[in-house]
C-alpha positions as CSV (number, residue, x, y, z in Angstrom):
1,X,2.8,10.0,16.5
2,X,2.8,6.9,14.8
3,X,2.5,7.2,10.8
4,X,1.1,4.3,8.6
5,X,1.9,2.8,5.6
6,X,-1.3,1.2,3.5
7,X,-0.5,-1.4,0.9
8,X,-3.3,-3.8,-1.0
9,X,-2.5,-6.5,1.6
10,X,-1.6,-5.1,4.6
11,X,-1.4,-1.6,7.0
12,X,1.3,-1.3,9.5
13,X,3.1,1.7,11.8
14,X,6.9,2.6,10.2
15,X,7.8,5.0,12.3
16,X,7.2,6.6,15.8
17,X,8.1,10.0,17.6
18,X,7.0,11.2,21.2
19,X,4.7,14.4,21.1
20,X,6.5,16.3,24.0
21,X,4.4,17.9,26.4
22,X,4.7,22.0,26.5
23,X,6.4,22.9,29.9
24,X,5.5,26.7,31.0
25,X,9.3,28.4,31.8
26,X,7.0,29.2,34.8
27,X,6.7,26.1,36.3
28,X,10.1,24.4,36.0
29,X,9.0,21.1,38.2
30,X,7.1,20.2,35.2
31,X,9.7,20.2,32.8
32,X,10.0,16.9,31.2
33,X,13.7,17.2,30.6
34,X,14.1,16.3,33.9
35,X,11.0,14.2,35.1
36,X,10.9,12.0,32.1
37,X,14.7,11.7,30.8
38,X,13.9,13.2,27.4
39,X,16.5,13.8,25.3
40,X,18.0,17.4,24.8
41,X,17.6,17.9,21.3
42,X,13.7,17.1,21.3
43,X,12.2,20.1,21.6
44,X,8.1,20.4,22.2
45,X,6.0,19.8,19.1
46,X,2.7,20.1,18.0
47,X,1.2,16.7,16.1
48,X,1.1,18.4,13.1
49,X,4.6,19.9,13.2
50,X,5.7,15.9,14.0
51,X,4.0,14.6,11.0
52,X,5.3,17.9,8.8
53,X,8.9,16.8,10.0
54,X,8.5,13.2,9.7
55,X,6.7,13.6,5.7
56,X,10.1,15.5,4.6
57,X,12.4,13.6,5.9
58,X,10.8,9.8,4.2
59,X,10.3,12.2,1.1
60,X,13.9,13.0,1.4
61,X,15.2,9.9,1.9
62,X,13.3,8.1,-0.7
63,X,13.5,4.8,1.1
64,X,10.1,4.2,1.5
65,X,8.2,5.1,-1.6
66,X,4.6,6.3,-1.5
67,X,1.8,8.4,-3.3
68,X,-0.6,9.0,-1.1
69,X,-1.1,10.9,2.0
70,X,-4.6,10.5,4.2
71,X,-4.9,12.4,8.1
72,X,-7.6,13.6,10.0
73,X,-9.1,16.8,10.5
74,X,-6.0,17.9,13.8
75,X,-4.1,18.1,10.2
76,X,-6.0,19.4,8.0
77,X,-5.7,23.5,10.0
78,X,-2.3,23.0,10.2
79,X,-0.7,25.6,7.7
80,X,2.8,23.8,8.6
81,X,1.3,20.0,7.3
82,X,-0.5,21.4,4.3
83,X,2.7,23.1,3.4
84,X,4.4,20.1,3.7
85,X,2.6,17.9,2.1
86,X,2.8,20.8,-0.9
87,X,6.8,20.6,-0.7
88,X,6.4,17.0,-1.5
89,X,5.8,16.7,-5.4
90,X,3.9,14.4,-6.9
91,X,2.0,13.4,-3.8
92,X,-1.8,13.0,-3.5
93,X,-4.0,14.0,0.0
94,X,-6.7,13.7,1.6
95,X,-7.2,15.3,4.8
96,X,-10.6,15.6,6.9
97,X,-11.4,19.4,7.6
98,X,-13.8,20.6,10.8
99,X,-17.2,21.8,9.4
100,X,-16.4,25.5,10.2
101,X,-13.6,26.0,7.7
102,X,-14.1,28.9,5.5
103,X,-14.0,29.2,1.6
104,X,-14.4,31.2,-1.4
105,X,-16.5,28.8,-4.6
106,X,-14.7,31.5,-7.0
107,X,-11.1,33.0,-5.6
108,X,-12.0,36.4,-4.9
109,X,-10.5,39.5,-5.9
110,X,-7.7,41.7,-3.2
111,X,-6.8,44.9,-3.6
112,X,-4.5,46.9,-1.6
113,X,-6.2,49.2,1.6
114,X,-4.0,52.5,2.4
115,X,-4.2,53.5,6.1
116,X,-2.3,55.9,8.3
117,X,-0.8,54.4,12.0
118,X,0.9,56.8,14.2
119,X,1.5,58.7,11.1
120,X,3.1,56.3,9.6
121,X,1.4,55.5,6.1
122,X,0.6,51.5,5.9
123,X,-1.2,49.1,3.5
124,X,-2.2,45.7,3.9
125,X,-3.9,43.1,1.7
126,X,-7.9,43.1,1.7
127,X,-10.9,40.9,0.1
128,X,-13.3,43.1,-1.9
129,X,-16.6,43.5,0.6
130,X,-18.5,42.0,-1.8
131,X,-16.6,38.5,-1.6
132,X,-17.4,36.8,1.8
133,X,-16.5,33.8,2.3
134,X,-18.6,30.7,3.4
135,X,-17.7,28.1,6.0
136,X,-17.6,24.2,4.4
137,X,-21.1,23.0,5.6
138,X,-22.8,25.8,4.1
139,X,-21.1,24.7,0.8
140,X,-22.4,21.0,1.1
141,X,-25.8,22.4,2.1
142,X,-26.2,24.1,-0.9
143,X,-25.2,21.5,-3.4
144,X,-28.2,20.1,-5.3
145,X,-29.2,15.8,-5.4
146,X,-27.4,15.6,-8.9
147,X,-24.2,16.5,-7.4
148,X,-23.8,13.3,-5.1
149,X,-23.2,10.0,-6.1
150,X,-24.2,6.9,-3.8
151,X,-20.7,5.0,-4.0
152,X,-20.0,1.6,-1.8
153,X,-16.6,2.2,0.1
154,X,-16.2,-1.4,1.8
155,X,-18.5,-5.0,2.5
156,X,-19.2,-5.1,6.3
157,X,-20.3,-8.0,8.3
158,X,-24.2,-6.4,7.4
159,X,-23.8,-5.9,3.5
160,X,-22.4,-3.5,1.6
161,X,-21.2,0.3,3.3
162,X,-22.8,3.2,0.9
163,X,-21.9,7.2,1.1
164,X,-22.8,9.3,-0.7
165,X,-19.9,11.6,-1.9
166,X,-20.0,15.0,-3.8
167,X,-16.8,17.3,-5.0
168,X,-16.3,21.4,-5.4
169,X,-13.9,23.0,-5.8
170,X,-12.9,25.5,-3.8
171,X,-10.2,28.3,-2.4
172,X,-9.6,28.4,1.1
173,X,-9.8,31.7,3.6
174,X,-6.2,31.8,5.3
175,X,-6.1,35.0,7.8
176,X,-9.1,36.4,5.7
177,X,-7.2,36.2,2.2
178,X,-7.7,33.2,-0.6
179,X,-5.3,30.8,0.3
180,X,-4.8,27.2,-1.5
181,X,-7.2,26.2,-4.2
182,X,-8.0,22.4,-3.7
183,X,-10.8,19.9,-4.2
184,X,-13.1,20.1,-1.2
185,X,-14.5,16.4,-1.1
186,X,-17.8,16.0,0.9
187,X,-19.5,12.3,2.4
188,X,-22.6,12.2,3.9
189,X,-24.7,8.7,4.9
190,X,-27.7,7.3,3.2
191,X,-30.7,8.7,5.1
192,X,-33.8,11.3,6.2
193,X,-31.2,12.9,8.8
194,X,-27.7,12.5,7.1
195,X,-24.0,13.0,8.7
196,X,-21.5,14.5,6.9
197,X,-17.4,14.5,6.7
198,X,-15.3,17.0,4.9
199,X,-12.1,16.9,3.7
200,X,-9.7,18.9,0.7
201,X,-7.8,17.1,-0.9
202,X,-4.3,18.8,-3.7
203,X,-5.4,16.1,-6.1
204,X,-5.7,17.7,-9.9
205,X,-8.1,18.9,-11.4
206,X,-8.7,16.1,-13.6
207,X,-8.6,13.8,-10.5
208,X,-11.8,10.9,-10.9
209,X,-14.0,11.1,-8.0
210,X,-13.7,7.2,-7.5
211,X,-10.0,8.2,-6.5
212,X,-11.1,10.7,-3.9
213,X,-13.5,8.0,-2.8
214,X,-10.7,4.8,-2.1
215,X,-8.5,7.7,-0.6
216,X,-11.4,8.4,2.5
217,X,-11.9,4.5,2.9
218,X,-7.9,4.3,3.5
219,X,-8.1,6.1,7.1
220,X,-9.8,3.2,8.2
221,X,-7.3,0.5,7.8
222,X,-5.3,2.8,9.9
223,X,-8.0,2.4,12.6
224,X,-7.9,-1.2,12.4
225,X,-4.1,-1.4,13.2
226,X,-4.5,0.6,16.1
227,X,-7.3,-1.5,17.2
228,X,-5.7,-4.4,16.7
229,X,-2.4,-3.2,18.0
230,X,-3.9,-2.2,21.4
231,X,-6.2,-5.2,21.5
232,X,-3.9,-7.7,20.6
233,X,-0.7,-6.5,21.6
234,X,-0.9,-4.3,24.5
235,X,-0.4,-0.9,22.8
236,X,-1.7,0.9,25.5
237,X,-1.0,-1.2,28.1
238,X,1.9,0.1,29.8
239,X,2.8,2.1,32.8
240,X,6.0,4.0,31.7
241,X,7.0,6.7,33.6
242,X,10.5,7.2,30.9
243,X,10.6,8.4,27.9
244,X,13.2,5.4,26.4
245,X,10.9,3.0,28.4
246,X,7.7,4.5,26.5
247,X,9.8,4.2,23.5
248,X,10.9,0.7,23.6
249,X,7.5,-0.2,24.3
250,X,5.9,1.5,21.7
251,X,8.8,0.2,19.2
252,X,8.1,-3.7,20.2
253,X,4.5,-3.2,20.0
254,X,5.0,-2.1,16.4
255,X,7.2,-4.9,15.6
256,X,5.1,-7.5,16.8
257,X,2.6,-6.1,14.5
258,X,4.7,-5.9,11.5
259,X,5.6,-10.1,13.0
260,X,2.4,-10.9,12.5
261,X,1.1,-9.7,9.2
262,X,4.2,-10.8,7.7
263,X,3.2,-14.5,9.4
264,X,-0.6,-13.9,7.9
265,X,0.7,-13.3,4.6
266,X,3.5,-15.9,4.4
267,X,1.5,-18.6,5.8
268,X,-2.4,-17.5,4.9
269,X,-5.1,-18.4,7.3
270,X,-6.0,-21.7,6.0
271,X,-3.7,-22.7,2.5
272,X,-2.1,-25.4,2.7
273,X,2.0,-25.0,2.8
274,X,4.1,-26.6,0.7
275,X,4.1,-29.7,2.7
276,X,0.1,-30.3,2.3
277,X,-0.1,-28.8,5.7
278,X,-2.4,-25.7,7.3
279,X,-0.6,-22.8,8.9
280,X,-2.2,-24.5,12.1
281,X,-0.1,-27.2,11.8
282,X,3.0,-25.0,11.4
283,X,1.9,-23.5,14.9
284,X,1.3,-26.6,16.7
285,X,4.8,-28.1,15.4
286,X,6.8,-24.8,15.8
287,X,7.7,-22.5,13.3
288,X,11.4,-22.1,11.9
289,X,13.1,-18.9,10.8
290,X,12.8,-20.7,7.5
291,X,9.6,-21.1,7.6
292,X,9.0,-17.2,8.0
293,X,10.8,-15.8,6.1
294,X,12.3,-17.9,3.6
């Protein structure tokens, strides 16, 4: 789990945590307490329950400030994330949703069902019959042309890279009962035979769609770092078998990262330094701590 921090000049990991395996009390010889030398106090975790845990705590700690919050669609089912991401106030989403989620356009109305169990009177929480709800793709579907709006998210090496984006909002089905109300945000490509990408998103509801639209370009600078992390810098070239050896190799990787933008930016690819010369003359003569990060 390796969470990203986005700024207008450059994307790099901040933090890091191990998503422990789930060892069956069954089958002890697979216990990675003692296979892998894991720590005692980390305990298996889902992904989702990782990035829940590590949102709170940099909300809590207020050392690293931020506004926005983008994940994929592993996140976006996780009661325990969205709850998390509700704790933290002020703070903006976006996260992808599979194409099965379900959804009310209007929050439907509940009413209390009496029933008897073992004798025992009970009641439990019910939608009206008439108020099924509908899973996302039906929803995007059903929107007419004049809801969608041909926006360009990026330049690629090609030409420019067009969606087309439209916006409802919606309540989602938790258990069967309405649930959060949110923005459901829909992309689809330009063509006969489009794709599409969902996601909801607990921006107002007074939110611009051209801020919904930066926020689902933003997941791909975090594919770039990962790209260029395992290309570059042997992310995933390593053949740990120890959970401090995974870590420190993980943790170098990420520094070598952070190294290297900060070079980028301090020295740009081809302005000229103080001194009239290129940053390929800094390489070739050998760079000083001063040089760096003076």
């Amino acid at each position: 789990m390796l969470p990203h921090l986005y700024t207008p000049t450059a994307t790099f990991a901040f933090d890091i945590r191990a998503a422990i395996p789930y060892a069956p009390p069954a089958y002890p010889a697979y216990h990675q307490e003692a296979l892998y030398d894991v720590p005692d106090a980390l305990q298996f975790q889902s992904k989702p329950q990782l990035a829940a845990a590590m949102l709170q705590a940099i909300a809590q700690e207020g050392l690293l400030p931020f506004k926005y919050v983008v994940a994929d669609c592993l996140y976006g089912t996780s009661p325990t994330f969205l709850d998390a991401i509700e704790a933290c106030v002020g703070i903006t989403a976006l996260v992808a949703i599979p194409a099965e989620t379900r959804c009310w356009l209007q929050r439907p109305r509940t009413a209390d069902k009496h029933y008897r169990y073992q004798g025992e009177a009970r009641a439990k929480r019910v939608v009206e019959p008439d108020s099924a709800p509908c899973v996302v793709a039906t929803v995007a579907a059903s929107l007419p042309a004049s809801r969608w709006y041909r926006r360009k998210v990026s330049e690629g090496t090609k030409g420019p890279i067009v969606y087309e984006f439209a916006r409802q909002r919606v309540t989602l089905c938790k258990e069967g009962l309405p649930d959060r109300t949110v923005w459901l945000v829909l992309k689809r490509t330009v063509g006969a035979a489009p794709s599409y990408a969902y996601a909801i998103s607990n921006a107002p509801a007074s939110t611009p769609l051209s801020t919904l639209v930066w926020l689902s370009g933003l997941r791909w600078a975090v594919e770039q770092c990962f790209e260029e992390s395992k290309t570059e810098l042997g992310m995933a070239h390593y053949e740990v078998r120890k959970y401090a050896g995974w870590h420190h190799h993980m943790l170098t990787t990420m520094l070598a990262h952070f190294f290297l933008w900060h070079l980028k930016l301090r020295l740009g690819k081809k302005s000229p330094s103080a001194d009239g010369g290129t940053a390929a003359d800094h390489l070739e003569r050998g760079l000083t701590p001063t040089d760096v990060f003076d």
